[in-house]
C-alpha positions as CSV (number, residue, x, y, z in Angstrom):
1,X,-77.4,-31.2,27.9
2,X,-81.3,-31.5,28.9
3,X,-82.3,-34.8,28.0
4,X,-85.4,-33.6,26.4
5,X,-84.1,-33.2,22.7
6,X,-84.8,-36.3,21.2
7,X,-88.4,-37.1,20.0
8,X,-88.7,-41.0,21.0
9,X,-86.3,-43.3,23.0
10,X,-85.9,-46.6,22.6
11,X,-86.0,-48.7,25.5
12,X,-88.2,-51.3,26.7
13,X,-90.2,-49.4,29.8
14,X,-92.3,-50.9,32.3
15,X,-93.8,-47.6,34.2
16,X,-95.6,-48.6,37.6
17,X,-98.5,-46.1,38.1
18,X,-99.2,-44.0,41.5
19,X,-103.0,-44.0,42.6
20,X,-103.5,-40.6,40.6
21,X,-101.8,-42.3,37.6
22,X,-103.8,-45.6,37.7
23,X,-107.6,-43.5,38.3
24,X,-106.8,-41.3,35.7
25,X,-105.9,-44.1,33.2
26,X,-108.9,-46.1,34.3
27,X,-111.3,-43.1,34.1
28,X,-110.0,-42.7,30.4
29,X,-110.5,-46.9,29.7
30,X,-106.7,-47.4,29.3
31,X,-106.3,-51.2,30.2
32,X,-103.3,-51.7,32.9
33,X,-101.0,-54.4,32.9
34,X,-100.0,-56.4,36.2
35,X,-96.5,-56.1,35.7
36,X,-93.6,-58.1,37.3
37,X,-90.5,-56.3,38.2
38,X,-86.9,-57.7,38.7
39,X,-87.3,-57.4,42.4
40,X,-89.9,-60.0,42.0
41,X,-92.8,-57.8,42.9
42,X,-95.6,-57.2,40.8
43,X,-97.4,-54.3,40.3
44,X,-100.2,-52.7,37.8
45,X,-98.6,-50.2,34.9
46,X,-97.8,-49.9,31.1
47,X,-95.3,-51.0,29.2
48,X,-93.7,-48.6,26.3
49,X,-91.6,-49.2,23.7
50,X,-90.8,-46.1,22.2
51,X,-91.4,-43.5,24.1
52,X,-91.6,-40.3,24.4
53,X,-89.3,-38.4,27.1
54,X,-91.5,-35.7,27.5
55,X,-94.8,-38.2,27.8
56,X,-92.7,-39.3,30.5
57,X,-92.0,-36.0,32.3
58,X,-95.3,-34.6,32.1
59,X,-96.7,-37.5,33.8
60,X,-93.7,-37.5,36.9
61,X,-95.1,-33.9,37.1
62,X,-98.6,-34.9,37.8
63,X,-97.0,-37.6,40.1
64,X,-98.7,-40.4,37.7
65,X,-95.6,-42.1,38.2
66,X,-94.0,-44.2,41.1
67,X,-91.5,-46.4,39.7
68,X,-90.4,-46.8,35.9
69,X,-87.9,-49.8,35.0
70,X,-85.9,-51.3,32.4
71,X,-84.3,-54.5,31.9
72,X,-81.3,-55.8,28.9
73,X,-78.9,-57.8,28.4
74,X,-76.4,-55.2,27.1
75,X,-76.2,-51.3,27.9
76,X,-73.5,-50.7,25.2
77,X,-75.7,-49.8,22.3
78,X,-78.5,-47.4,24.3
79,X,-75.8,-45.7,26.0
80,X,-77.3,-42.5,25.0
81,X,-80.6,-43.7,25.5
82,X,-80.3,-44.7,28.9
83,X,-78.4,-41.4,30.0
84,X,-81.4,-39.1,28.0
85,X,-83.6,-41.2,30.4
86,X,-81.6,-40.9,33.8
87,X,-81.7,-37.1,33.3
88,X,-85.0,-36.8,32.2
89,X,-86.2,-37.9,35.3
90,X,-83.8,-36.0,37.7
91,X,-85.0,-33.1,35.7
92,X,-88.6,-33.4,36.1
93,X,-88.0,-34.4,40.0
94,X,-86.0,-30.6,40.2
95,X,-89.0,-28.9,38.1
96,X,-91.8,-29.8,41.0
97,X,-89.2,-29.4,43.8
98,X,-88.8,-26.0,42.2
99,X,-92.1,-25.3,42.0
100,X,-93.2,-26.2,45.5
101,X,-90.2,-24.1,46.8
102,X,-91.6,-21.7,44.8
103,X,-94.9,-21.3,46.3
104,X,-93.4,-21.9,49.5
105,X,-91.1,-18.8,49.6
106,X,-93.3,-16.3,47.5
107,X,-96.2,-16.6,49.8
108,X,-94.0,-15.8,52.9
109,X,-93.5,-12.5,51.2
110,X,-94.9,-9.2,52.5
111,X,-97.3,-8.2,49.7
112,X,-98.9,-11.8,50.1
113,X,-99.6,-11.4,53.8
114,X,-100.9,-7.8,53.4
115,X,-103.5,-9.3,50.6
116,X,-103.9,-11.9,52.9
117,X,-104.8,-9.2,55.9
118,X,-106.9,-6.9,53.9
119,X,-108.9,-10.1,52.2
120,X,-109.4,-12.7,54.4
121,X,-111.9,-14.0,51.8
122,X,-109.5,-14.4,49.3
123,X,-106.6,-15.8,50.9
124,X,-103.7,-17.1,49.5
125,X,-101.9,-19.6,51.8
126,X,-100.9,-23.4,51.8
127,X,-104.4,-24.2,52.0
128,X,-105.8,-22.3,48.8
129,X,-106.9,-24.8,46.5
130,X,-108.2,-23.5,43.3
131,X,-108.6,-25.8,40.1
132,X,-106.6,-25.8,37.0
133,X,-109.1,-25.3,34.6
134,X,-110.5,-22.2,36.2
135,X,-106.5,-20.7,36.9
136,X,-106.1,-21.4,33.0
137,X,-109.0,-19.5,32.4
138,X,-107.9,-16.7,34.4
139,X,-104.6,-16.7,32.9
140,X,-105.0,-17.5,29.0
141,X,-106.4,-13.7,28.2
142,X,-102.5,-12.6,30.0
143,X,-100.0,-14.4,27.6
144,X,-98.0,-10.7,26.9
145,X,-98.1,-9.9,30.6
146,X,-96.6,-13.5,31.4
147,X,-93.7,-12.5,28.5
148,X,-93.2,-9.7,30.3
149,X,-92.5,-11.0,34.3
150,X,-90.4,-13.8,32.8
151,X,-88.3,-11.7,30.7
152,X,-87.7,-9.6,34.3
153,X,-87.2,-12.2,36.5
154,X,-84.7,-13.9,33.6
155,X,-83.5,-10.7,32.0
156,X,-80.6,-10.3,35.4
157,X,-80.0,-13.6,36.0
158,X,-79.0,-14.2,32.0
159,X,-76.7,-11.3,32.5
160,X,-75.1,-12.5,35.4
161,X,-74.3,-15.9,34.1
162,X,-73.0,-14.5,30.8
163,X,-70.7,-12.0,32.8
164,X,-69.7,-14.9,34.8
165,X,-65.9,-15.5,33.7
166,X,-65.9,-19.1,36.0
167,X,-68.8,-20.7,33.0
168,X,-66.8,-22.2,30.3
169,X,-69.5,-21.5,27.0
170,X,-71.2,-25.3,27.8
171,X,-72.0,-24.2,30.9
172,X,-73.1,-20.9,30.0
173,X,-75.5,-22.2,27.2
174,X,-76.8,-24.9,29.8
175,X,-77.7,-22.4,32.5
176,X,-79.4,-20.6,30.1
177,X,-81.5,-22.8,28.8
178,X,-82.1,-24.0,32.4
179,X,-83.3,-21.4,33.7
180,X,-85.8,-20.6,31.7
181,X,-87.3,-24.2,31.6
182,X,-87.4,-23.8,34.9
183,X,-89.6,-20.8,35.1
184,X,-91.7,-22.9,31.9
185,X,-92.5,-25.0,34.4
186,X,-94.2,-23.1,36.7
187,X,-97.6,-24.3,38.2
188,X,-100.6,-22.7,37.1
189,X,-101.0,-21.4,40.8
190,X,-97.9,-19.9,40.8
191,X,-98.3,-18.3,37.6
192,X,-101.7,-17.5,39.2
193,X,-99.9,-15.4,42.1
194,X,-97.0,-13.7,39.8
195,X,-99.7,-12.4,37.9
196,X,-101.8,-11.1,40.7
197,X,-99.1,-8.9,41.9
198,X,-96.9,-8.0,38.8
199,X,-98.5,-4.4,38.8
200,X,-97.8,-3.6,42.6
201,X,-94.1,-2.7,41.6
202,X,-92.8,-3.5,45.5
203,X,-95.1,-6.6,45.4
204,X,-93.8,-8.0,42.3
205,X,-90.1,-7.1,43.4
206,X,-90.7,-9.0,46.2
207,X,-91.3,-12.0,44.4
208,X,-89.2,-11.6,41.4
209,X,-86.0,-11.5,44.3
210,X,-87.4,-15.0,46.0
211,X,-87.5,-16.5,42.3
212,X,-84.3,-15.3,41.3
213,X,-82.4,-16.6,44.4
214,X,-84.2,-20.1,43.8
215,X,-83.5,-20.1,39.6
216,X,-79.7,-19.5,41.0
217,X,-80.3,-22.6,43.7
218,X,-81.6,-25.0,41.0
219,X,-79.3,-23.7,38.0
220,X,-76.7,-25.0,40.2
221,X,-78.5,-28.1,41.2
222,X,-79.4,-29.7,37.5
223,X,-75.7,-30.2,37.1
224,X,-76.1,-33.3,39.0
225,X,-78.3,-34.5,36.3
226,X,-75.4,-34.7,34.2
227,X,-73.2,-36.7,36.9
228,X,-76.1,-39.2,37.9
229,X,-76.6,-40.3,34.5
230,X,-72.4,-40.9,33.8
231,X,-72.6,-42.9,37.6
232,X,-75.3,-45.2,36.6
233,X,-74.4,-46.0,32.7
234,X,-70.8,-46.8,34.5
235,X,-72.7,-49.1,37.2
236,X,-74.7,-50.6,34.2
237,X,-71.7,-51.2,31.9
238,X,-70.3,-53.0,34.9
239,X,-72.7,-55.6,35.6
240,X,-73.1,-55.9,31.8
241,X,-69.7,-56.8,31.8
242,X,-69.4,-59.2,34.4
243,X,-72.4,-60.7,33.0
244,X,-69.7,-61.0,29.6
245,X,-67.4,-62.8,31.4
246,X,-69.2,-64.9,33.2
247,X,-71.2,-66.1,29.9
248,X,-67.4,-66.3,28.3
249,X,-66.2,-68.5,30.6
250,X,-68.7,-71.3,29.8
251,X,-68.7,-70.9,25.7
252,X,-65.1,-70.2,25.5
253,X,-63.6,-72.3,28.7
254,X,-59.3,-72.1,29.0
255,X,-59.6,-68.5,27.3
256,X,-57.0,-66.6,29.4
257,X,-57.5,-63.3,28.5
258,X,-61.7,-62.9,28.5
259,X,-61.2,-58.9,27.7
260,X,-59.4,-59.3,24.6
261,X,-62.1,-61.6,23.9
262,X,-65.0,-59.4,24.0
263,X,-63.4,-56.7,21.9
264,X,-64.0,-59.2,19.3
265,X,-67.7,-57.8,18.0
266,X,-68.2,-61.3,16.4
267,X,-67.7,-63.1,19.5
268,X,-69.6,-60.2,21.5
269,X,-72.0,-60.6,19.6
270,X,-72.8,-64.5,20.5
271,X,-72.3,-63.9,23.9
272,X,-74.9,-61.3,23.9
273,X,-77.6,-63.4,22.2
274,X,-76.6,-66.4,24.9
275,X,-77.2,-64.1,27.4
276,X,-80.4,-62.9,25.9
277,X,-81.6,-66.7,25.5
278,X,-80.6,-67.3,29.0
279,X,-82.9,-64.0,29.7
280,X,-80.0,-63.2,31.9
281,X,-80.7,-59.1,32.3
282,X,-79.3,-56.3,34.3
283,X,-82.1,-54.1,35.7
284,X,-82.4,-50.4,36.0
285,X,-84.9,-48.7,38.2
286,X,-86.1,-45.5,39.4
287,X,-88.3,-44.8,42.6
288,X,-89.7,-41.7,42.8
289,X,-90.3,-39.8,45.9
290,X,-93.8,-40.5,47.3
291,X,-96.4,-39.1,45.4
292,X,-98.1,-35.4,45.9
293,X,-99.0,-36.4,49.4
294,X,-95.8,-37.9,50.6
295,X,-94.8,-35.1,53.2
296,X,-90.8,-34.8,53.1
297,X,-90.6,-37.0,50.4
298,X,-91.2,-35.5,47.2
299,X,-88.1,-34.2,46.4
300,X,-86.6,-38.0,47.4
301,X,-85.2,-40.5,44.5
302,X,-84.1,-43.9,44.8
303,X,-82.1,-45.3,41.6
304,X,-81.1,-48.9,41.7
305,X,-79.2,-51.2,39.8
306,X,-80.1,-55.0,40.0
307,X,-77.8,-57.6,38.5
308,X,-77.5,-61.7,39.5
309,X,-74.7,-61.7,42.1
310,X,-72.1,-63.7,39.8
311,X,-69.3,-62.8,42.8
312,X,-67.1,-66.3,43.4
313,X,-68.0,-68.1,46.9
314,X,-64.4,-67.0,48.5
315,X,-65.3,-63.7,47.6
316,X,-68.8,-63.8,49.3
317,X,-67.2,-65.4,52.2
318,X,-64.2,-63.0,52.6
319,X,-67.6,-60.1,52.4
320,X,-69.4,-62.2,54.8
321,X,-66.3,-61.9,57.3
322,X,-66.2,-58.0,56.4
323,X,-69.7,-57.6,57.2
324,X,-71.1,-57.3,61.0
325,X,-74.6,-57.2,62.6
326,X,-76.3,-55.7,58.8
327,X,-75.2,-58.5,56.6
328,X,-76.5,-57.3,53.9
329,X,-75.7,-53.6,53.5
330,X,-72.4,-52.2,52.5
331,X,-70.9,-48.9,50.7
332,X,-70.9,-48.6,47.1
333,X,-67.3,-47.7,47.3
334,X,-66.7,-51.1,49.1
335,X,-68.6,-53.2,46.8
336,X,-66.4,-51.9,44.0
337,X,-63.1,-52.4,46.4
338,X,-64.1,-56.0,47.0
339,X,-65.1,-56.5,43.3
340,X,-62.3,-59.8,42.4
341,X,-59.4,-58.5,40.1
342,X,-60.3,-59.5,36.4
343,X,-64.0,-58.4,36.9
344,X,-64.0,-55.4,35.8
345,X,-62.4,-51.9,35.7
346,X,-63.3,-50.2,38.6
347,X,-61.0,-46.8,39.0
348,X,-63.7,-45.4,36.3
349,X,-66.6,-46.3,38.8
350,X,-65.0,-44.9,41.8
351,X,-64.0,-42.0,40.6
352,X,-67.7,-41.2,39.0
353,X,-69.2,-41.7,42.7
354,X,-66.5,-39.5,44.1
355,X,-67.4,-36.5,42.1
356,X,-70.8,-37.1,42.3
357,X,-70.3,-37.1,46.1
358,X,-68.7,-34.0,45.9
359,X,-71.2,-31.9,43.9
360,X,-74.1,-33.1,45.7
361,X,-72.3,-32.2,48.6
362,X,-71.7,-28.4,47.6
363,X,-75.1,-28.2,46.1
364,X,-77.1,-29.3,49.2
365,X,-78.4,-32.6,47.8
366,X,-78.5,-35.7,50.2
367,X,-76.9,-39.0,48.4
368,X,-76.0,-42.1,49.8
369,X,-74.9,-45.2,48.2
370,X,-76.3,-48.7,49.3
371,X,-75.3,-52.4,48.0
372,X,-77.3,-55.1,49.0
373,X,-77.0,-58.6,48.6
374,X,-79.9,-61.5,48.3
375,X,-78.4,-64.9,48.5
376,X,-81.9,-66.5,48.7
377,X,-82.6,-64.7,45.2
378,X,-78.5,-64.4,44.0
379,X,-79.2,-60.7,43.5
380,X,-76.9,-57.6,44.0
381,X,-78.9,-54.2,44.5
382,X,-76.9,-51.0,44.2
383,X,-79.1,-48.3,45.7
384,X,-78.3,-44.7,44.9
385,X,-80.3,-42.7,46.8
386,X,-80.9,-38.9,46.7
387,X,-83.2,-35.8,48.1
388,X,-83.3,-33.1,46.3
């Protein structure tokens, strides 16, 4: 389900500003921290703690945002948390790609270029800048004639998915729900442009057909909202747990069998606060695309996982052997093959990245799947990297 129904998360977030984000906090005397990431880089930001998800989402639609991070010593208990999070942000990234796509498709339509012929003064092109606060103005007196174009642009495409025997009720309510937060979303410009034409009947068919066919597009595409966030709780439960047994193996040395030790909560528990004391943390991050001026890359997100590389040295070397003129790039699927038996359950993993493969495959989503290794900093990266 959208990740937007809970109020506040709680998780300890470090949110690295874009140059919009930092002159608009400045400008409103918000005092910015110099804040130091676990790739060792330090940049200026905030740091929340709770937050708000949608506080979050409104500002990676204003592209206030670059990168957000957090950083534990256990996953286990903010499970939920940290999936609400994942899909928040793939949700907000699909809202602006959406709405670019949007704009992009409705003014290629004919009643756009005939305005566009008979008033050249009043163009409206990929150059048409026109500010928010006057659009709003424009648009605030026109709240029953916005009801009206959403429930005709949603009205068919509602039908069809309930009519649609292939939706199990889940997906039915999802898609739903969706689609119409997708249309919520809208630009003011956009809005701006529906309006303009929703009396020409042929005009405002027009556009009502390119919005359906891209509410269809990215219906289908927010399933992979779902999928990231299962991948990367998986990929965080993993290096929390062979953070576990690393820690185990020096409190409870000669203990044979280290995963019937850890179901013990007591003795969890002291590994946990060992690991906390050691500030021994796995990381997770999120890159977003490249800001409002990034051409090409708006629509691009980079999700990594950051652990200390606790791999044995046989297994680095056997790696090293594997490895040829890009030492220190390999598949995800290969870092979990080459993962040493006893460190963790990997089937689980593999078969999360498999079907996440798949659907971004079907739904025209690029993904690839990066580990690298830093032996001068004894750091595993896991990059997950998508365009959307």
């Amino acid at each position: 389900m959208p990740a937007e129904k809970k109020f506040v998360l709680n998780l300890p977030l470090k949110v690295i500003l874009t140059e919009e984000g930092t002159s608009h906090f400045i400008s409103n005397k918000k005092k910015l921290l110099r804040i130091r990431l676990a790739d060792n880089l330090e940049e200026y930001g905030i740091s929340l703690n709770p937050f708000s998800p949608q506080s979050i989402q409104n500002m990676i639609m204003v592209d206030y945002i670059s990168k957000i991070e957090i950083s534990m010593s256990e996953f286990v208990s903010v499970r939920q948390e940290v999936m609400d999070l994942a899909k928040v942000v793939v949700y907000s990234i699909l809202y602006k790609q959406f709405d670019r796509q949007v704009f992009a498709d409705v003014i290629k339509c004919d009643c756009v270029r005939k305005h566009n012929r008979t008033n050249p003064s009043e163009l409206i092109d990929e150059r048409t800048k026109i500010e928010d606060k006057q659009l709003r103005a424009m648009i605030s007196k026109k709240e029953v004639v916005i009801r009206q174009a959403k429930k005709e642009i949603l009205d068919p495409i509602w039908k069809s998915i309930m009519e649609n025997k292939e939706y199990s009720l889940e997906e039915r309510n999802i898609y739903l729900l969706m689609t119409e937060k997708f249309l919520n979303r809208l630009s003011l410009m956009n809005w701006y442009i529906i309006l303009k034409f929703f009396k020409d009947k042929e005009g405002f068919s027009q556009i009502n057909i390119a919005i359906r066919h891209l509410l269809q597009i990215y219906m289908e595409k927010s399933r992979v909202a779902e999928y990231i966030s299962i991948l990367l709780m998986e990929l965080a439960l993993n290096a929390e747990n062979q953070n576990l047994k690393k820690e185990a193996k020096v409190l409870y040395s000669g203990v044979e069998d280290l995963d019937a030790l850890l179901f013990d909560p007591e003795v969890r528990s002291k590994i946990i606060a060992e690991l906390k004391r050691k500030h021994e943390l796995v990381s997770l991050s999120w890159k977003l695309g490249g800001g409002s001026t990034a051409i090409g890359k708006q629509g691009r997100l980079q999700i990594m996982v950051l652990n200390k590389n606790d791999e044995n040295q046989e297994t680095k070397a056997n790696i090293e052997d594997k490895m040829a003129a890009d030492t220190n790039k390999r598949s995800l699927i290969d870092f979990y093959r080459e993962i040493p038996d006893g460190q963790g359950s990997t089937d689980l993993g593999l078969y999360y990245l498999s079907y996440l493969d798949d659907a971004c495959k079907k739904l025209n989503v690029k993904f690839e799947s990066i580990v690298n290794q830093f032996a001068n900093q004894d750091l595993t990266v896991i990059n997950l990297i998508f365009n959307f």
